[in-house]
PyMOL Python script that loads the backbone (N, CA, C, O; Angstrom):
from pymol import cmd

cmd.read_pdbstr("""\
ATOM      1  N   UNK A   1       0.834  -1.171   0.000  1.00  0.00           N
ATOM      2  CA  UNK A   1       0.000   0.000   0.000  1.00  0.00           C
ATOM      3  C   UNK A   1       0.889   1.248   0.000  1.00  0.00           C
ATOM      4  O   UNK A   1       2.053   1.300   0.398  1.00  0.00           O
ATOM      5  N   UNK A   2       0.361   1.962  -0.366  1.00  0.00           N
ATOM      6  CA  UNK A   2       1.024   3.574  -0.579  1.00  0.00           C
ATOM      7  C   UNK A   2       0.223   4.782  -0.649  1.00  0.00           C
ATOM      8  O   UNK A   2      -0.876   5.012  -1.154  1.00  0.00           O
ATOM      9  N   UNK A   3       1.101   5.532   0.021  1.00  0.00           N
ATOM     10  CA  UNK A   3      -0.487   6.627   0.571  1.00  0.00           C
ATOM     11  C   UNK A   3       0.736   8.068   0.190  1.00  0.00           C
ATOM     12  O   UNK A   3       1.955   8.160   0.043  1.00  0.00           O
ATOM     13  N   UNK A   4      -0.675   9.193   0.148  1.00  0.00           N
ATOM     14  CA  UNK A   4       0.329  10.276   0.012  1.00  0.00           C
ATOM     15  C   UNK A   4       0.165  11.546   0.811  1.00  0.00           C
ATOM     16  O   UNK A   4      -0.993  11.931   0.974  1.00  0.00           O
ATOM     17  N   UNK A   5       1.195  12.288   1.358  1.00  0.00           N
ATOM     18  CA  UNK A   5       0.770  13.017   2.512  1.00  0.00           C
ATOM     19  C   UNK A   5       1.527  14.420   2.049  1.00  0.00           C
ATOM     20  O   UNK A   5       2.675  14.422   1.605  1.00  0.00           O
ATOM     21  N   UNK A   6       0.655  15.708   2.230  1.00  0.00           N
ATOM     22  CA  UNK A   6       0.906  16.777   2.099  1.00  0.00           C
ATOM     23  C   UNK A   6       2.390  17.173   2.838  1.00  0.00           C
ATOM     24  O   UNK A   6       3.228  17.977   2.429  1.00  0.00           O
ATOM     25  N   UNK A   7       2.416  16.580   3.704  1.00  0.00           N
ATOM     26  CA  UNK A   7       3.654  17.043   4.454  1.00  0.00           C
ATOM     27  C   UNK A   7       5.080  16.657   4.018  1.00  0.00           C
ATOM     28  O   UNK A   7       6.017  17.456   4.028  1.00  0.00           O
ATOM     29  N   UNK A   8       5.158  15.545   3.687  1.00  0.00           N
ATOM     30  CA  UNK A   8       6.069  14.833   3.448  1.00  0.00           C
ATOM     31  C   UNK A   8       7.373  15.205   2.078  1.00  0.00           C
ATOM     32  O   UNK A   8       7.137  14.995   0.888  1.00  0.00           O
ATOM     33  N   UNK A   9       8.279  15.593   2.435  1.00  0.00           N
ATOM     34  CA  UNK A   9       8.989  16.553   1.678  1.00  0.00           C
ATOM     35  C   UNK A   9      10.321  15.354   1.114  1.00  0.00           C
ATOM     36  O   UNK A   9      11.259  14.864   1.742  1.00  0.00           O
ATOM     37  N   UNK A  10       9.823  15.164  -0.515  1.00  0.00           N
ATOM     38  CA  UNK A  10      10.296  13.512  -1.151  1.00  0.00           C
ATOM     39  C   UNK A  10      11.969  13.904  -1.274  1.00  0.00           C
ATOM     40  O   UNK A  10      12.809  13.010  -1.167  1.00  0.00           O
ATOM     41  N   UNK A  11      12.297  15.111  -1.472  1.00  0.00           N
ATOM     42  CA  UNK A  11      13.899  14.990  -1.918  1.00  0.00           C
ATOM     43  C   UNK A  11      14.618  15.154  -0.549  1.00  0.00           C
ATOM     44  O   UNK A  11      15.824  15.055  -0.775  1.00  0.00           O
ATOM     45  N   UNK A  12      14.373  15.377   0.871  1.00  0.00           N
ATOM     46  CA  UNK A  12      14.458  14.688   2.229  1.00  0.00           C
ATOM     47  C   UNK A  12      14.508  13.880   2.945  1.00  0.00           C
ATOM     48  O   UNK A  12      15.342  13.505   3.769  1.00  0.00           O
ATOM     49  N   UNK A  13      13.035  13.393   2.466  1.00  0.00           N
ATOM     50  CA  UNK A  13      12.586  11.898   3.456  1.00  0.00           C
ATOM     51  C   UNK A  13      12.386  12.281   4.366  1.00  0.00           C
ATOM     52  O   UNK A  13      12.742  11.565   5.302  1.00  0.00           O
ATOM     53  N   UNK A  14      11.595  13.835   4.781  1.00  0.00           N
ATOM     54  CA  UNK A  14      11.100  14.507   5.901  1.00  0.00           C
ATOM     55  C   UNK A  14       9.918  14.917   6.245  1.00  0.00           C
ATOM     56  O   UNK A  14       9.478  15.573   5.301  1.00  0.00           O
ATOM     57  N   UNK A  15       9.096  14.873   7.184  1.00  0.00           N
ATOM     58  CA  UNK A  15       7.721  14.996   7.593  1.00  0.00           C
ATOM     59  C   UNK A  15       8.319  17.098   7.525  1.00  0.00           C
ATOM     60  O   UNK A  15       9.411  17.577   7.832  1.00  0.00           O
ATOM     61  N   UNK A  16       7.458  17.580   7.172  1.00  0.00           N
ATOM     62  CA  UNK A  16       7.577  19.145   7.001  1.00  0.00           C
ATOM     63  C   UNK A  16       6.654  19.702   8.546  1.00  0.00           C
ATOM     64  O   UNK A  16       6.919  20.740   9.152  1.00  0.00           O
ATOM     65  N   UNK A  17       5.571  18.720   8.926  1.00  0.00           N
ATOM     66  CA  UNK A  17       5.181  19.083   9.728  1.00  0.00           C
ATOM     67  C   UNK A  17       5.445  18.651  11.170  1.00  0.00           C
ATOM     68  O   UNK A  17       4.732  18.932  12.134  1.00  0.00           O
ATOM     69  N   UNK A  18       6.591  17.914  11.185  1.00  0.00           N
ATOM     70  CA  UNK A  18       7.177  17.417  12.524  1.00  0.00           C
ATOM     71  C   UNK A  18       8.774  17.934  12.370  1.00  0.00           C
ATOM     72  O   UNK A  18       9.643  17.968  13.241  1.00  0.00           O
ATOM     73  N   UNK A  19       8.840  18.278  11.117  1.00  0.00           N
ATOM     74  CA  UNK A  19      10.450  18.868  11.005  1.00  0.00           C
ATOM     75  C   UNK A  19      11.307  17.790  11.089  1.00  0.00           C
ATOM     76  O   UNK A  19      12.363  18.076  11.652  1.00  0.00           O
ATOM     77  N   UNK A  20      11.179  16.346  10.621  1.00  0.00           N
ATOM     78  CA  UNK A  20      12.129  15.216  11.228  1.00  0.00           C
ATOM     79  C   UNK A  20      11.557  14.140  10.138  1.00  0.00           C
ATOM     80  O   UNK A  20      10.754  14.323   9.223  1.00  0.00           O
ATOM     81  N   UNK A  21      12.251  12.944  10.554  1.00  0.00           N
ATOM     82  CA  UNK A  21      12.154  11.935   9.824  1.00  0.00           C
ATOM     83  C   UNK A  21      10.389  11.935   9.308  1.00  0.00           C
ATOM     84  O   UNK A  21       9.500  12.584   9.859  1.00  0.00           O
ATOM     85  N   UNK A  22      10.204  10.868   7.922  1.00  0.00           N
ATOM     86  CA  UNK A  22       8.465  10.803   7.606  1.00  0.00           C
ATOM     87  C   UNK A  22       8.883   9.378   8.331  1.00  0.00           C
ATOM     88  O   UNK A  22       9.568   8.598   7.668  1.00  0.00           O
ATOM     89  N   UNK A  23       8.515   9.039   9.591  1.00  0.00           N
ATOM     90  CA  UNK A  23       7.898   7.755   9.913  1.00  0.00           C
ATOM     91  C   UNK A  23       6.227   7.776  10.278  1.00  0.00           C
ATOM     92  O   UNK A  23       5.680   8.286  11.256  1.00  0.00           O
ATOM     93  N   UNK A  24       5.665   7.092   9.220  1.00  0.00           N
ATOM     94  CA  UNK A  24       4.285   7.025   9.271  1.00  0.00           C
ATOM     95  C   UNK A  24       3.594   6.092  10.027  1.00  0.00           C
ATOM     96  O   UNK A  24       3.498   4.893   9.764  1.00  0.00           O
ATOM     97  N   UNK A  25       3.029   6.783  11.144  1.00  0.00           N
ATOM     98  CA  UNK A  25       1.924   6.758  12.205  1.00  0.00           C
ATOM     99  C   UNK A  25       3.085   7.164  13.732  1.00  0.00           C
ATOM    100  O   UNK A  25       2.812   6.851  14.890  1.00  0.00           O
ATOM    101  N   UNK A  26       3.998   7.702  13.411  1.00  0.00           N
ATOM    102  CA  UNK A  26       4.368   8.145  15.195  1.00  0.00           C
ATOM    103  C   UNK A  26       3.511   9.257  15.334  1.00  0.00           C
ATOM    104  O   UNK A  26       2.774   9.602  14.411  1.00  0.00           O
ATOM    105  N   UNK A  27       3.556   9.894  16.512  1.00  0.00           N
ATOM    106  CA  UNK A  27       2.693  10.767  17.359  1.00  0.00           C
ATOM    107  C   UNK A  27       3.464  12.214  16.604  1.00  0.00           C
ATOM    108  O   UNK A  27       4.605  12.661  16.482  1.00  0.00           O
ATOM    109  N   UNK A  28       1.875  12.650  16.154  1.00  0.00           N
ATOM    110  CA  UNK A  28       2.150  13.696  15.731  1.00  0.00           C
ATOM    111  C   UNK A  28       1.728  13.916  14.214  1.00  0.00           C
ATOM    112  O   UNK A  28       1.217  14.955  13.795  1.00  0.00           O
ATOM    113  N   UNK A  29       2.045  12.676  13.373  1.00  0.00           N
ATOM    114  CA  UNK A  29       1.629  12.455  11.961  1.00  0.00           C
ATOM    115  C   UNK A  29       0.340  12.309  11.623  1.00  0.00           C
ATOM    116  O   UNK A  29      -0.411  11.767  12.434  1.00  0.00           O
ATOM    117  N   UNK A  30      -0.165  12.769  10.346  1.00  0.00           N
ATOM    118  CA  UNK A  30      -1.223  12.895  10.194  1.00  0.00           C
ATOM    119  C   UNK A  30      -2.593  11.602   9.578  1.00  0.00           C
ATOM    120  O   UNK A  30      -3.742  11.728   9.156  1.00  0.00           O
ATOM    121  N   UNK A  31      -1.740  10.511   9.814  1.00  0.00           N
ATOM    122  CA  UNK A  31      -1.757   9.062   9.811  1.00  0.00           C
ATOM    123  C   UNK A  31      -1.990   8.376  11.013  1.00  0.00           C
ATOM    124  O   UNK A  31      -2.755   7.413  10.996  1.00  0.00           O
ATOM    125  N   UNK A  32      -1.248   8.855  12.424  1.00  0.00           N
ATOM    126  CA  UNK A  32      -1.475   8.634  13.817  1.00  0.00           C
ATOM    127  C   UNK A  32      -2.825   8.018  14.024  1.00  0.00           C
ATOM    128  O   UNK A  32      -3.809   8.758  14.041  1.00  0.00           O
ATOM    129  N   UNK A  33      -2.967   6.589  14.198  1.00  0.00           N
ATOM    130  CA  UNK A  33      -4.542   6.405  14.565  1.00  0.00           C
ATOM    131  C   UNK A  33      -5.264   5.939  13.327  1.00  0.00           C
ATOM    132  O   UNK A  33      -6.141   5.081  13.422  1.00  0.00           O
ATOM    133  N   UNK A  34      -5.007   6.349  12.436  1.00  0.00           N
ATOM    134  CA  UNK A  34      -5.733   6.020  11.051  1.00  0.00           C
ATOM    135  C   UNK A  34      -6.138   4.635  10.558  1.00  0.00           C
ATOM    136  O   UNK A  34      -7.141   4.035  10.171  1.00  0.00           O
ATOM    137  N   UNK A  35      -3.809   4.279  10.942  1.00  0.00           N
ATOM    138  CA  UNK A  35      -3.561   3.380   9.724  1.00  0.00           C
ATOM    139  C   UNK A  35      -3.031   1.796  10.962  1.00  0.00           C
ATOM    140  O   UNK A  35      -2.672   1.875  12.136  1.00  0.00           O
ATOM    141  N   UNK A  36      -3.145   0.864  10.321  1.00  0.00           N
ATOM    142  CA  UNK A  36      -2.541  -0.157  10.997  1.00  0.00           C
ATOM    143  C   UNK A  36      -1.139   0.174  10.550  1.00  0.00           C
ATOM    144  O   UNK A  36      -0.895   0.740   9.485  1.00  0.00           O
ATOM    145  N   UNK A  37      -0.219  -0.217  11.435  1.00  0.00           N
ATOM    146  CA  UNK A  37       1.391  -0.254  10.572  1.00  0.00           C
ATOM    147  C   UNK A  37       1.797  -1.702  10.752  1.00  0.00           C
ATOM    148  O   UNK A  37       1.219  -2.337  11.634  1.00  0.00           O
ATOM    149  N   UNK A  38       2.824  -2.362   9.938  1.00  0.00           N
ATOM    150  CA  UNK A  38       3.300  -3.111   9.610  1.00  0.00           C
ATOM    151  C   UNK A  38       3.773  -3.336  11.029  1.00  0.00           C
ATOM    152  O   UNK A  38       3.236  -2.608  11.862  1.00  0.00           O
ATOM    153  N   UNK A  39       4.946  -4.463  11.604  1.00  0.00           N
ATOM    154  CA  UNK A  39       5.506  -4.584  12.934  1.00  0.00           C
ATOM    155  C   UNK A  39       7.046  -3.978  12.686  1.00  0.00           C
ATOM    156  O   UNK A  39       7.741  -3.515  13.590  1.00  0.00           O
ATOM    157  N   UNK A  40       7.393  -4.063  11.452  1.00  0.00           N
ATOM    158  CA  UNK A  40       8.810  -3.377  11.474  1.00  0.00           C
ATOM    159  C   UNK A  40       8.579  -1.656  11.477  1.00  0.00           C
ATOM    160  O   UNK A  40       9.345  -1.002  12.185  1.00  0.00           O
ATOM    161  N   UNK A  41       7.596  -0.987  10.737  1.00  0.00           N
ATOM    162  CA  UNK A  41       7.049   0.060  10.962  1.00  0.00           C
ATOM    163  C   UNK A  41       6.648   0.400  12.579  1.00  0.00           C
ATOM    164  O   UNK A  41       7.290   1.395  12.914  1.00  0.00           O
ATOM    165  N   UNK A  42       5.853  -0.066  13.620  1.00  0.00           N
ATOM    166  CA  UNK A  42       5.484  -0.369  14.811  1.00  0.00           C
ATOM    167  C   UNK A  42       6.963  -0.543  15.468  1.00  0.00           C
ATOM    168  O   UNK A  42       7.024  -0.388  16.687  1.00  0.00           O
ATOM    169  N   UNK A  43       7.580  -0.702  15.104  1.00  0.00           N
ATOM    170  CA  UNK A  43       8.884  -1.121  16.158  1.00  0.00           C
ATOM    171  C   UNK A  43       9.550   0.165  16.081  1.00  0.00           C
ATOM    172  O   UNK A  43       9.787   0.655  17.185  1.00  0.00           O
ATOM    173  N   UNK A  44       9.944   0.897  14.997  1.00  0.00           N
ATOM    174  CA  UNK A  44      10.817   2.108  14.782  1.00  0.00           C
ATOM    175  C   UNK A  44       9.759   3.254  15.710  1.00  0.00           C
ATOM    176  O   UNK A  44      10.210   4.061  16.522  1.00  0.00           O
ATOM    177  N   UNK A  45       8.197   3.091  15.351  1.00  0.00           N
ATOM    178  CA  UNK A  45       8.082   4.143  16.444  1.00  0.00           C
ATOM    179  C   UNK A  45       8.124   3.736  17.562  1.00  0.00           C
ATOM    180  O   UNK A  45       8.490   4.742  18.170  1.00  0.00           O
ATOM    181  N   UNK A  46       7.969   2.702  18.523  1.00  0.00           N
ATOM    182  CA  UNK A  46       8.176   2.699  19.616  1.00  0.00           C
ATOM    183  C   UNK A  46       9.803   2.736  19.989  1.00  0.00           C
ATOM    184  O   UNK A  46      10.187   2.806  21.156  1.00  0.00           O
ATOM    185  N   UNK A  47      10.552   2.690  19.041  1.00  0.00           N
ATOM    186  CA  UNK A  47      12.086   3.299  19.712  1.00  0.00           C
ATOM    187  C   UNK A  47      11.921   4.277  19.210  1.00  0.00           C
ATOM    188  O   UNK A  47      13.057   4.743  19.307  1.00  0.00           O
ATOM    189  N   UNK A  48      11.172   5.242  18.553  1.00  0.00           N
ATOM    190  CA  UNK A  48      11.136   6.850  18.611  1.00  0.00           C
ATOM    191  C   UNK A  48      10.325   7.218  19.839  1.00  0.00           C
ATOM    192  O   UNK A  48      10.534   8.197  20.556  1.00  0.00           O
ATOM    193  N   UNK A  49       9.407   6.340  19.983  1.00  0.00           N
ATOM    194  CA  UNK A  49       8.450   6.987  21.829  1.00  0.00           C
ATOM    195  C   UNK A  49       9.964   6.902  22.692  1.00  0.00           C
ATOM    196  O   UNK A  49       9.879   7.706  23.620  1.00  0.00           O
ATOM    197  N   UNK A  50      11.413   6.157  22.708  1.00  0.00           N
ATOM    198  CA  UNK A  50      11.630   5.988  24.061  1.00  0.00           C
ATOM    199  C   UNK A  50      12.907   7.484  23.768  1.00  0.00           C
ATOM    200  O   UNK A  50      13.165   8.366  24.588  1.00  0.00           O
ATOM    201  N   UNK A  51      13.273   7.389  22.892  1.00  0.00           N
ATOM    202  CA  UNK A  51      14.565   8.613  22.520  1.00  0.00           C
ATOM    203  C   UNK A  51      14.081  10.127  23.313  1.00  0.00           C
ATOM    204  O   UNK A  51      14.861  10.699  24.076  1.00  0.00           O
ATOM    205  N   UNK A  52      12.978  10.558  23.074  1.00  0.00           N
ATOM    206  CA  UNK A  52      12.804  11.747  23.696  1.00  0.00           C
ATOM    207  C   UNK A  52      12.992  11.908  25.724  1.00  0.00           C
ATOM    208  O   UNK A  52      13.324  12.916  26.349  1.00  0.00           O
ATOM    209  N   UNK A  53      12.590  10.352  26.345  1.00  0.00           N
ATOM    210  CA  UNK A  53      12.636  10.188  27.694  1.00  0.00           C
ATOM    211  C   UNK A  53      14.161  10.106  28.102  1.00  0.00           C
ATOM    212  O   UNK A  53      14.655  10.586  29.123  1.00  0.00           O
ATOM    213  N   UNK A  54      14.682   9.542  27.301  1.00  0.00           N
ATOM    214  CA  UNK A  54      16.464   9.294  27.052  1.00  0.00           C
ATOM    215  C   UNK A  54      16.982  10.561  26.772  1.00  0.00           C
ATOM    216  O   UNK A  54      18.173  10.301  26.944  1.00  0.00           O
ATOM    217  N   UNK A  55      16.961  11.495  26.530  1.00  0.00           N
ATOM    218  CA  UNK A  55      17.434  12.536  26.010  1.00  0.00           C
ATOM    219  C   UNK A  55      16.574  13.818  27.663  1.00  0.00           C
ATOM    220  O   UNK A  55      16.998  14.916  28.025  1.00  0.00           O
ATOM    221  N   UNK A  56      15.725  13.266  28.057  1.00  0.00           N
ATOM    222  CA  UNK A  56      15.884  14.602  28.945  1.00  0.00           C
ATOM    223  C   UNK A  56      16.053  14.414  30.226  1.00  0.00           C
ATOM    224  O   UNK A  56      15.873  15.266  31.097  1.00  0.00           O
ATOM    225  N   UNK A  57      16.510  12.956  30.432  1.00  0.00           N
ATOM    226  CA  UNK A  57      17.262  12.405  31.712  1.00  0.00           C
ATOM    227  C   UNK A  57      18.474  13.696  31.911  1.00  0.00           C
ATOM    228  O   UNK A  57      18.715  14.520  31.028  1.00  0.00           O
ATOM    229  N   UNK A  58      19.047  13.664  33.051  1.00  0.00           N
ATOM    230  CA  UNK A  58      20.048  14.661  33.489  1.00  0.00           C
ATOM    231  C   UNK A  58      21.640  13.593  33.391  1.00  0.00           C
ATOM    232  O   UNK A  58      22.004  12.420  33.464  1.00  0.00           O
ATOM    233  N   UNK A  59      22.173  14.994  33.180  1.00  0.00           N
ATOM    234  CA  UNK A  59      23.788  14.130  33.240  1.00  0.00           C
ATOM    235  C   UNK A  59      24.167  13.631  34.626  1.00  0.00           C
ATOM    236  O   UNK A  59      23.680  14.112  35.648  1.00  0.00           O
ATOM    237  N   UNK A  60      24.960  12.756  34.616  1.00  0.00           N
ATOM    238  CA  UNK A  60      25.804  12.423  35.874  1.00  0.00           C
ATOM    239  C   UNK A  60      26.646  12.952  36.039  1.00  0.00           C
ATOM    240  O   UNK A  60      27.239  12.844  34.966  1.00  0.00           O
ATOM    241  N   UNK A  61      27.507  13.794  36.959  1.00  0.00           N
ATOM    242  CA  UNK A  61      28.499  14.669  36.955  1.00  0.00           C
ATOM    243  C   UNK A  61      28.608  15.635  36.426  1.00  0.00           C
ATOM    244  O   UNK A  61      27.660  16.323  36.050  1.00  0.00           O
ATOM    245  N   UNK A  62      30.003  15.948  36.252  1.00  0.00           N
ATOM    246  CA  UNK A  62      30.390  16.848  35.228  1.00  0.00           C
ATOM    247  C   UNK A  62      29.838  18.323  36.075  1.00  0.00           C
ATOM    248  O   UNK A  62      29.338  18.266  37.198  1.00  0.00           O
ATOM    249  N   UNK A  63      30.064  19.820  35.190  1.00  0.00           N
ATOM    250  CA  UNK A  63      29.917  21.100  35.944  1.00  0.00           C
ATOM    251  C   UNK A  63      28.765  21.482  35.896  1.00  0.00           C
ATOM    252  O   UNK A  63      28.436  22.526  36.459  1.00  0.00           O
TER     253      UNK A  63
END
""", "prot")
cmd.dss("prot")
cmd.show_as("cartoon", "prot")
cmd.util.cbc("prot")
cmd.orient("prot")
């Protein structure tokens, strides 16, 4: 299947409206909820749900 989305900017490979990768159905896309995704599709966003919790953990040490 193949679908086509206003946002999606082809000489990128970028969602225009998330400013970042087009992975279709993470939070935020205009597909979110719509569409069933595949499990290899389903897997990349749930390691995109965990990167943002990873990233605003605090450092250990340092000044």
């Amino acid at each position: 299947m193949t679908f086509s989305c206003k946002n999606y900017l082809y000489d990128t490979d970028t969602c225009a409206k998330l400013k970042a990768a087009c992975i279709p159905g993470r939070r935020g896309c205009v597909l979110e909820g719509k569409v069933k995704l595949s499990e290899e599709l389903q897997n990349r966003v749930n390691e995109l749900e965990k990167q943002p919790a990873e990233r605003g953990k605090p450092r250990q040490g340092g000044s």
